[in-house]
SESE-122951 format. One record per residue: residue number from 0; x, y, z of N, C-alpha, C, CB in turn. Coordinates in steps of 0.05 Angstrom, whole numbers. Glycine has a CB too. Layout:
// residues N
<atom NUM,<X,Y,Z>,<X,Y,Z>,<X,Y,Z>,<X,Y,Z>>
...
// end
This chain:
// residues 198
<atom 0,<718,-49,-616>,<691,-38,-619>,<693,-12,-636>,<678,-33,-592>>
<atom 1,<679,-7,-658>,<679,8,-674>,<653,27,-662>,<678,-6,-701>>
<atom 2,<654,56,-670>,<635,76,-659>,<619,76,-687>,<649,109,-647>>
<atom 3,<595,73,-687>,<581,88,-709>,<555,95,-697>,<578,71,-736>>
<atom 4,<539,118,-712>,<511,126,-704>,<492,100,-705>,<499,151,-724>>
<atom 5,<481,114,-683>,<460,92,-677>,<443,93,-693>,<448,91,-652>>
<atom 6,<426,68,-691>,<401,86,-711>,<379,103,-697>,<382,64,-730>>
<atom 7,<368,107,-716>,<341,138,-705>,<326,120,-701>,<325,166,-729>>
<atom 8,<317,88,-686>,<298,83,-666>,<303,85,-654>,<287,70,-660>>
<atom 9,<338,88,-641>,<352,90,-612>,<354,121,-601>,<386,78,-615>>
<atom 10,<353,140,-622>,<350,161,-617>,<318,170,-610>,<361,172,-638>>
<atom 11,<302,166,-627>,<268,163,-613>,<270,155,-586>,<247,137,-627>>
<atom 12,<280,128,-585>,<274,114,-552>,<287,128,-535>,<283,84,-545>>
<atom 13,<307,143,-530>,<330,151,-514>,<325,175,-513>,<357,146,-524>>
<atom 14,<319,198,-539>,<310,227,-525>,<291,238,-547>,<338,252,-517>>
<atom 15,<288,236,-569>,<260,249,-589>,<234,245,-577>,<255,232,-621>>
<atom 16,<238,213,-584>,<203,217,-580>,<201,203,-546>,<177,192,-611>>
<atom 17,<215,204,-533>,<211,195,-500>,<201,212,-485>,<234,189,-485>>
<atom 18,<190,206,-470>,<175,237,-450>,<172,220,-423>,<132,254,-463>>
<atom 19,<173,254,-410>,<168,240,-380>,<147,232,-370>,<173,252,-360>>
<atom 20,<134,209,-358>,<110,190,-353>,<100,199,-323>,<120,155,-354>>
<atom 21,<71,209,-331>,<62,215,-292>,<34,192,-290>,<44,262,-282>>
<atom 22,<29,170,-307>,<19,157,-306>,<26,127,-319>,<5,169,-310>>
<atom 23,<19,105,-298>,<38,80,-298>,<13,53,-310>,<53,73,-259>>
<atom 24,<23,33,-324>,<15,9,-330>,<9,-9,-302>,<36,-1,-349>>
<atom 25,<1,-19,-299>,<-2,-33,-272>,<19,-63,-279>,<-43,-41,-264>>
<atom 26,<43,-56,-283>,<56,-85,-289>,<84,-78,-270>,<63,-92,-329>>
<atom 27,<90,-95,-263>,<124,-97,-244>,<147,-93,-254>,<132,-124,-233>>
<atom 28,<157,-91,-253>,<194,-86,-256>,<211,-101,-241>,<205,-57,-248>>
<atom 29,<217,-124,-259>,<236,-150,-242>,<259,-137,-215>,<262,-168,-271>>
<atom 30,<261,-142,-208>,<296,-130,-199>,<319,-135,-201>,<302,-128,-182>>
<atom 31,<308,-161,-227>,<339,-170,-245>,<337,-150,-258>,<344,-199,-266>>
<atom 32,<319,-131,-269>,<319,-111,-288>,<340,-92,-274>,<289,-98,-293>>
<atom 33,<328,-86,-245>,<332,-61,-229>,<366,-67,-227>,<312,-59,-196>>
<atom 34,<376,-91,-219>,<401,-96,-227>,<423,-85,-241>,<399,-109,-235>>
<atom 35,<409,-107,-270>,<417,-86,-306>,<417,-67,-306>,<402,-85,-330>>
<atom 36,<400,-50,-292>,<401,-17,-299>,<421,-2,-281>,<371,-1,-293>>
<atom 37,<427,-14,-258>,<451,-5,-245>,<482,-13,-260>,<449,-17,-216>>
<atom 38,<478,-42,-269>,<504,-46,-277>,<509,-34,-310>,<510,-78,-273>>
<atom 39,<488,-17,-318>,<491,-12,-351>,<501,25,-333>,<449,-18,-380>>
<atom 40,<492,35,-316>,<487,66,-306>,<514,68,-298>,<462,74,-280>>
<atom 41,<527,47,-282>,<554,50,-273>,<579,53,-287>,<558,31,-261>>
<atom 42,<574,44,-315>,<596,53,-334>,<604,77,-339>,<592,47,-356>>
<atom 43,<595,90,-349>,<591,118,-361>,<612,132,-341>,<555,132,-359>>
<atom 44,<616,154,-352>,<649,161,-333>,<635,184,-311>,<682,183,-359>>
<atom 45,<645,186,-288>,<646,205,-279>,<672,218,-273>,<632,201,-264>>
<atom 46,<681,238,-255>,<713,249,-248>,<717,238,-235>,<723,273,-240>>
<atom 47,<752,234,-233>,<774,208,-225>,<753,184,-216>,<798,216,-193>>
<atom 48,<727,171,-236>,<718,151,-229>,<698,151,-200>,<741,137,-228>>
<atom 49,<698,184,-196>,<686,174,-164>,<659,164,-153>,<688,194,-147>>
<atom 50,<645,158,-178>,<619,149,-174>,<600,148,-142>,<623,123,-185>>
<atom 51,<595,177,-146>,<583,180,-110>,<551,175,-111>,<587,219,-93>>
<atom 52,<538,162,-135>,<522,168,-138>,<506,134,-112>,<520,176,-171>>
<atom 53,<493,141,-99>,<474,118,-83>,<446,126,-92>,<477,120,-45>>
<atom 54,<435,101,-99>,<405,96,-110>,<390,83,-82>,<404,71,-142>>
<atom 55,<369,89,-69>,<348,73,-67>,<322,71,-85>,<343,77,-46>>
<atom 56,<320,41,-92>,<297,32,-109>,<274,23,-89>,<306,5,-129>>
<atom 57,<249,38,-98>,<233,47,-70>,<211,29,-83>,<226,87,-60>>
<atom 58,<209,-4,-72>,<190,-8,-88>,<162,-35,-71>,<208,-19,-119>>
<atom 59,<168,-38,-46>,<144,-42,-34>,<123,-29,-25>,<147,-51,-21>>
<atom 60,<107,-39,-20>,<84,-18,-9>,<96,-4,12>,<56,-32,2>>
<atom 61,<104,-24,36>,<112,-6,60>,<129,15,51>,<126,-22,83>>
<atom 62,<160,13,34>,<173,35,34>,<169,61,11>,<199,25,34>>
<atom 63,<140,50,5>,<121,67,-14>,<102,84,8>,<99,44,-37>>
<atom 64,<89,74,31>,<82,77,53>,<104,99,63>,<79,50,66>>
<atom 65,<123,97,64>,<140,110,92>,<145,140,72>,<179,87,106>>
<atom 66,<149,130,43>,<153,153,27>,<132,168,20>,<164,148,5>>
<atom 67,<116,159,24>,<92,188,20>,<92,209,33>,<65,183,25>>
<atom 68,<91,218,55>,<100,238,66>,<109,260,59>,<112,233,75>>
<atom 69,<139,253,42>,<161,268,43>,<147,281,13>,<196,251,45>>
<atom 70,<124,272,-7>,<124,283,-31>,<102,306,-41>,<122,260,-47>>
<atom 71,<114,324,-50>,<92,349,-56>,<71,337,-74>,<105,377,-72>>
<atom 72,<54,355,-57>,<14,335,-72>,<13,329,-106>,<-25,365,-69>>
<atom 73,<30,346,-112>,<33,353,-141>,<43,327,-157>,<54,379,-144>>
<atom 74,<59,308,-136>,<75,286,-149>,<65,265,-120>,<117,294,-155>>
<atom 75,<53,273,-106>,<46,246,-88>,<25,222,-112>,<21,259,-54>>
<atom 76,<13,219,-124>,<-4,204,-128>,<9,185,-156>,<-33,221,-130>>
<atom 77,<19,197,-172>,<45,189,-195>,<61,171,-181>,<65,215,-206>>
<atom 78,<71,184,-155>,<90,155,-145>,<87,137,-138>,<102,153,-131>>
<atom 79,<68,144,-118>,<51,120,-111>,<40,107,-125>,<35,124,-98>>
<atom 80,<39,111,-147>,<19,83,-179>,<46,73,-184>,<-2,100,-222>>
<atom 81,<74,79,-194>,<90,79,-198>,<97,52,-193>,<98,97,-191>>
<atom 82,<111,39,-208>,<124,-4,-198>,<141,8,-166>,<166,-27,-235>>
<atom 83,<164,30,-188>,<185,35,-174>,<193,66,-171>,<203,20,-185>>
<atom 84,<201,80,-149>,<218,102,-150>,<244,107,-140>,<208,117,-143>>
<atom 85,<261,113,-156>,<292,126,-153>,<292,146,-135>,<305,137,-179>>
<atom 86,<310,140,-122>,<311,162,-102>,<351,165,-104>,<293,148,-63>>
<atom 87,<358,190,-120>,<379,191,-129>,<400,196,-110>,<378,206,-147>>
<atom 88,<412,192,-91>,<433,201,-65>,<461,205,-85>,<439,171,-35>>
<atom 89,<471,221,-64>,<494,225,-71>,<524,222,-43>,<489,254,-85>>
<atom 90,<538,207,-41>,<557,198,-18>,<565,231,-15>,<586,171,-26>>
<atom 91,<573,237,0>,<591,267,0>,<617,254,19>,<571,301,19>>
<atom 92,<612,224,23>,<647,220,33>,<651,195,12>,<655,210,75>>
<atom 93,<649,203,-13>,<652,187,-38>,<682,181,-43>,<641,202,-62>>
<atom 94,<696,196,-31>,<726,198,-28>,<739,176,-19>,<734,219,-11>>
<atom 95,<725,170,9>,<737,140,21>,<742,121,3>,<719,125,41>>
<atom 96,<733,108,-22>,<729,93,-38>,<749,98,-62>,<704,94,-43>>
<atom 97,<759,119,-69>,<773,131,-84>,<801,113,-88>,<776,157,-72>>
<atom 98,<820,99,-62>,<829,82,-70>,<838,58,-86>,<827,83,-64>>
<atom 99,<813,57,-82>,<793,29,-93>,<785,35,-127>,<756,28,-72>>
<atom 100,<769,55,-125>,<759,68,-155>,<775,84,-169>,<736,84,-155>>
<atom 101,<804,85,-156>,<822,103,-178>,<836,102,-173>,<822,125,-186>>
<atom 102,<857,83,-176>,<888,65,-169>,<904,84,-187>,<890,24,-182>>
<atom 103,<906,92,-203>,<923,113,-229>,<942,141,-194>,<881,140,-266>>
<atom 104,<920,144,-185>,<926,163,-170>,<926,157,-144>,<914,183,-174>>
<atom 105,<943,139,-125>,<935,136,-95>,<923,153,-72>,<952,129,-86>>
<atom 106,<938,175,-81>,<933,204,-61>,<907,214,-69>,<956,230,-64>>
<atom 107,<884,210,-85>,<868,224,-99>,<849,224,-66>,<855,208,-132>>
<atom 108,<845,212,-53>,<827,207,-24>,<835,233,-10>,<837,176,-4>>
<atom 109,<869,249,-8>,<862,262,4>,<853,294,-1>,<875,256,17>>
<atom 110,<853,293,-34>,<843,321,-47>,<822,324,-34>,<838,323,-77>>
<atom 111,<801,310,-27>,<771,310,-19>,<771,320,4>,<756,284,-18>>
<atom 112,<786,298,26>,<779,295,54>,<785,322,72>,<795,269,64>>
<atom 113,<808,337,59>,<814,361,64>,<800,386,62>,<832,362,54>>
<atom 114,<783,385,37>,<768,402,28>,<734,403,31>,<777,400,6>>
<atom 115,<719,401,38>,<698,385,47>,<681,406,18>,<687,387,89>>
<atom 116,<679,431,16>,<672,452,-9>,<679,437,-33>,<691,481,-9>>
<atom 117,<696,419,-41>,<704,406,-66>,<703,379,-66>,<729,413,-74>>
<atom 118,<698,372,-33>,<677,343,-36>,<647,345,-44>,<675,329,-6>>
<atom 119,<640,368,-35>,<601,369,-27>,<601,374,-66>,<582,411,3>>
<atom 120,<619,393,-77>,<610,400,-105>,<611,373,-119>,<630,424,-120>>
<atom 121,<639,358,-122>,<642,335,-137>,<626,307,-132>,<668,329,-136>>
<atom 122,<611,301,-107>,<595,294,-116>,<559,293,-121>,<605,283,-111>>
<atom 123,<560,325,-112>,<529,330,-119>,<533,326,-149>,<515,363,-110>>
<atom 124,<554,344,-162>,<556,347,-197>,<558,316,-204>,<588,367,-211>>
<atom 125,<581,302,-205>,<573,278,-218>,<553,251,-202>,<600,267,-225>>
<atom 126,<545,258,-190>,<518,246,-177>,<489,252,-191>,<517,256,-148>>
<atom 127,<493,260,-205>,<471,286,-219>,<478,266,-247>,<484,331,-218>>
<atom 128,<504,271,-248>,<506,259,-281>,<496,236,-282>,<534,255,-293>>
<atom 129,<504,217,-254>,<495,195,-255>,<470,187,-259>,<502,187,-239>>
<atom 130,<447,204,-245>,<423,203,-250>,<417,210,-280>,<410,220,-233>>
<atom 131,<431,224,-293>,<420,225,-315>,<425,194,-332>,<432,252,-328>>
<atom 132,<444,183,-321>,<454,157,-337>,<425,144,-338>,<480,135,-320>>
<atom 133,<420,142,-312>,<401,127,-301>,<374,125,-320>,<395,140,-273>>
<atom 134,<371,154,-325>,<346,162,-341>,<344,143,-373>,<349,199,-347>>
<atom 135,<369,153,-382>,<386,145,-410>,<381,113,-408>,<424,155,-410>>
<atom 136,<397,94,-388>,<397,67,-388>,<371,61,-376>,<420,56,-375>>
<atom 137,<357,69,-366>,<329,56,-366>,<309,52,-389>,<315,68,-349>>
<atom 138,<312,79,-407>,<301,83,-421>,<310,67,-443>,<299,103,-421>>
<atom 139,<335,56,-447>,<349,38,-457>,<340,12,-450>,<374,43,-450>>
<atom 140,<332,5,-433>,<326,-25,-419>,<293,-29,-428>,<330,-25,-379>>
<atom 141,<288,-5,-438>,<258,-8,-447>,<238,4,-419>,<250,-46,-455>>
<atom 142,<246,11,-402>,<229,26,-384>,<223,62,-390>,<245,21,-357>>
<atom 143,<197,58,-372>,<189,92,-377>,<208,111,-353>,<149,97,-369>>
<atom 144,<206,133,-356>,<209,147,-329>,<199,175,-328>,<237,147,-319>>
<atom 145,<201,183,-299>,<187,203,-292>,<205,212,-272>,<160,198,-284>>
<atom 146,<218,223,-287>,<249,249,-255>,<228,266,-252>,<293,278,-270>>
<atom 147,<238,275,-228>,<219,299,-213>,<239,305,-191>,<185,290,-200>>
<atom 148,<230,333,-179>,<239,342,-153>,<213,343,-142>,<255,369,-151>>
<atom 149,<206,357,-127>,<178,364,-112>,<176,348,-97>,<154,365,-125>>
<atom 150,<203,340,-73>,<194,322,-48>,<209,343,-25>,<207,283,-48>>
<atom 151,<202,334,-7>,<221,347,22>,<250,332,29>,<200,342,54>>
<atom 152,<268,350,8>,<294,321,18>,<303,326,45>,<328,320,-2>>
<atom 153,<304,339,61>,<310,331,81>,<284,306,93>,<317,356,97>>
<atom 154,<262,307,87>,<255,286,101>,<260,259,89>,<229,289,106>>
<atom 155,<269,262,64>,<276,237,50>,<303,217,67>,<285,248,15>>
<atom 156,<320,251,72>,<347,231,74>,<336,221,111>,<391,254,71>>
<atom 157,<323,237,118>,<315,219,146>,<308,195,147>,<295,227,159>>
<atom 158,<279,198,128>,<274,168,116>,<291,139,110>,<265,173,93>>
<atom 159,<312,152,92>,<321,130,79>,<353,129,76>,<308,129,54>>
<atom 160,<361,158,87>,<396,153,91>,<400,158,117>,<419,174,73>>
<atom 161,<389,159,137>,<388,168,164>,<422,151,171>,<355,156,184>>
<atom 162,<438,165,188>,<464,146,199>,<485,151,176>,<456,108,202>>
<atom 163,<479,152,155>,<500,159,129>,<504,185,121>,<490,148,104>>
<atom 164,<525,193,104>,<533,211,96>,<523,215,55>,<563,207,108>>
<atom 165,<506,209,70>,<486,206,28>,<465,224,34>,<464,166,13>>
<atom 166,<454,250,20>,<446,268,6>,<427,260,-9>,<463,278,-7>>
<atom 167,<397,267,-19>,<382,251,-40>,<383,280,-52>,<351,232,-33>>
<atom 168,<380,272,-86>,<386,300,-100>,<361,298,-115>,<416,305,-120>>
<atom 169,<349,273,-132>,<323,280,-142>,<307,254,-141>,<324,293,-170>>
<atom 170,<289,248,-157>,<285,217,-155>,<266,216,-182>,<269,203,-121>>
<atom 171,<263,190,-192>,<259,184,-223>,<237,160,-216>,<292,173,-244>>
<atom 172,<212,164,-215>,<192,137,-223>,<200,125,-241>,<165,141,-231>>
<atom 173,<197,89,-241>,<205,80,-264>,<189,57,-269>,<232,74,-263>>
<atom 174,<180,50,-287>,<155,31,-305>,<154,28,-336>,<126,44,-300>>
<atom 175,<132,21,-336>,<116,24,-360>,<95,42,-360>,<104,1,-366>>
<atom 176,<98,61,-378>,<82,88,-368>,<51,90,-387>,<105,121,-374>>
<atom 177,<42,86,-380>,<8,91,-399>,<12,121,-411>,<-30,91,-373>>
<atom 178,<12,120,-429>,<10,141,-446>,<-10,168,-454>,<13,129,-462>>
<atom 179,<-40,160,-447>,<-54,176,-438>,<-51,198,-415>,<-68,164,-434>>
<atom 180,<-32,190,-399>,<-16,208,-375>,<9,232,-393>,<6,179,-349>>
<atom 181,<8,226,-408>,<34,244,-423>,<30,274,-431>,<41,231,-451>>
<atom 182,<37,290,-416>,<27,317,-428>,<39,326,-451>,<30,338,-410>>
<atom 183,<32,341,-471>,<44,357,-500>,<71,364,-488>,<24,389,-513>>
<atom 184,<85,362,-506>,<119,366,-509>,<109,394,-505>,<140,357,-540>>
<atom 185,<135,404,-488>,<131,436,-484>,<162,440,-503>,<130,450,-444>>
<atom 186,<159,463,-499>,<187,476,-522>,<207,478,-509>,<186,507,-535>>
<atom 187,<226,470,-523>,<255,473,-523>,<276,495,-540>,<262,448,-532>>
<atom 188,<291,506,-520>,<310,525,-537>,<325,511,-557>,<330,540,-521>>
<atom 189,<326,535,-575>,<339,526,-605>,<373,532,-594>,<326,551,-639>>
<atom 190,<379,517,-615>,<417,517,-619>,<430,546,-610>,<428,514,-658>>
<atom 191,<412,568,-625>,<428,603,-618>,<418,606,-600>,<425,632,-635>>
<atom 192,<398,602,-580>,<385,610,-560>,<406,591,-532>,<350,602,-566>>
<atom 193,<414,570,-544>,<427,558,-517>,<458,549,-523>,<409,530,-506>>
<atom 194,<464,554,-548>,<504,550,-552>,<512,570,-563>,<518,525,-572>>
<atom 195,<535,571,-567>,<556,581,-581>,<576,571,-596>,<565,590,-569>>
<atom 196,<591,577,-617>,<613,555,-620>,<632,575,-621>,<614,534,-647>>
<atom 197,<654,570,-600>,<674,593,-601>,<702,586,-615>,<679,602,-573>>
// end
């Protein structure tokens, strides 16, 4: 497989002209889709492989029902139109698996288990990345989305990780987004305002 630039419709679809959607098409989202988008999100690397990232895809009424609650007024009514919402978790005993997901190093399980400060960081941080995959390969699959914070996570993980050791860090509506819902691009820092090259 040879690397070359993509072209600039893939760049449009993926981050120019894409924006985040607070209003939805009234059409479904297979969950062969919802599938594909996990098995396209799971590639992408995270550290020693530890992929802590846990999704619930929140997409009947009832567990559309149980999730209202937990969401600030500001984003209650967006989700609820919404096919589907991501609700991004993160394992914080992502380590157990480590075996399994990163044979190069056998002992890698007990860097974590010892340290609980350099478990909680590694996989809030690449759990995070993962969501961003998420954003990237949906938007790739031809879906809209809409990340947001503005819920009560502790009532989330009551909700929906209660018994587990999974964390919810943000969550991403996902559809076909009507475009009339789109607010004006707000500004972005320029190159000297946000790098350096040292």
């Amino acid at each position: 497989m040879s690397n070359t630039p993509l072209p600039s419709a893939a760049f449009d679809q993926l981050f120019l002209e894409a924006h985040t959607h607070n209003a939805w098409q009234d059409r479904p989202v297979p969950d062969e889709l919802l599938h594909r988008l996990y098995d396209t999100l799971r590639m992408p690397p995270t550290s020693m492989n530890c992929s802590p990232a846990r999704i619930v895809f929140v997409k009947s009424k009832t567990a559309k029902e149980r999730l209202d609650p937990a969401m600030m007024e500001g984003n209650r009514a967006k989700t609820m139109a919404a096919p589907v919402t991501a609700i991004i978790g993160y394992d914080t005993r992502f380590f157990e698996r480590l075996p399994h997901l990163f044979p190069p190093i056998p002992t890698a399980r007990d860097m974590f288990a010892g340290n609980a400060t350099l478990a909680d960081i590694t996989a809030f941080r690449n759990g995070t990345l993962q969501g961003a995959y998420l954003i990237l390969a949906a938007r790739a699959l031809g879906l809209d989305c809409g990340p947001m914070s503005g819920f009560d996570n502790a009532k989330v993980d009551e909700l929906f990780f209660a018994g587990t050791d999974i964390k919810s860090n943000f969550m991403c509506n996902l559809g076909y987004g009507d475009a009339q819902g789109v607010y004006p691009r707000s500004p972005r820092l320029t190159f000297e305002q946000a790098c350096k090259i040292a």
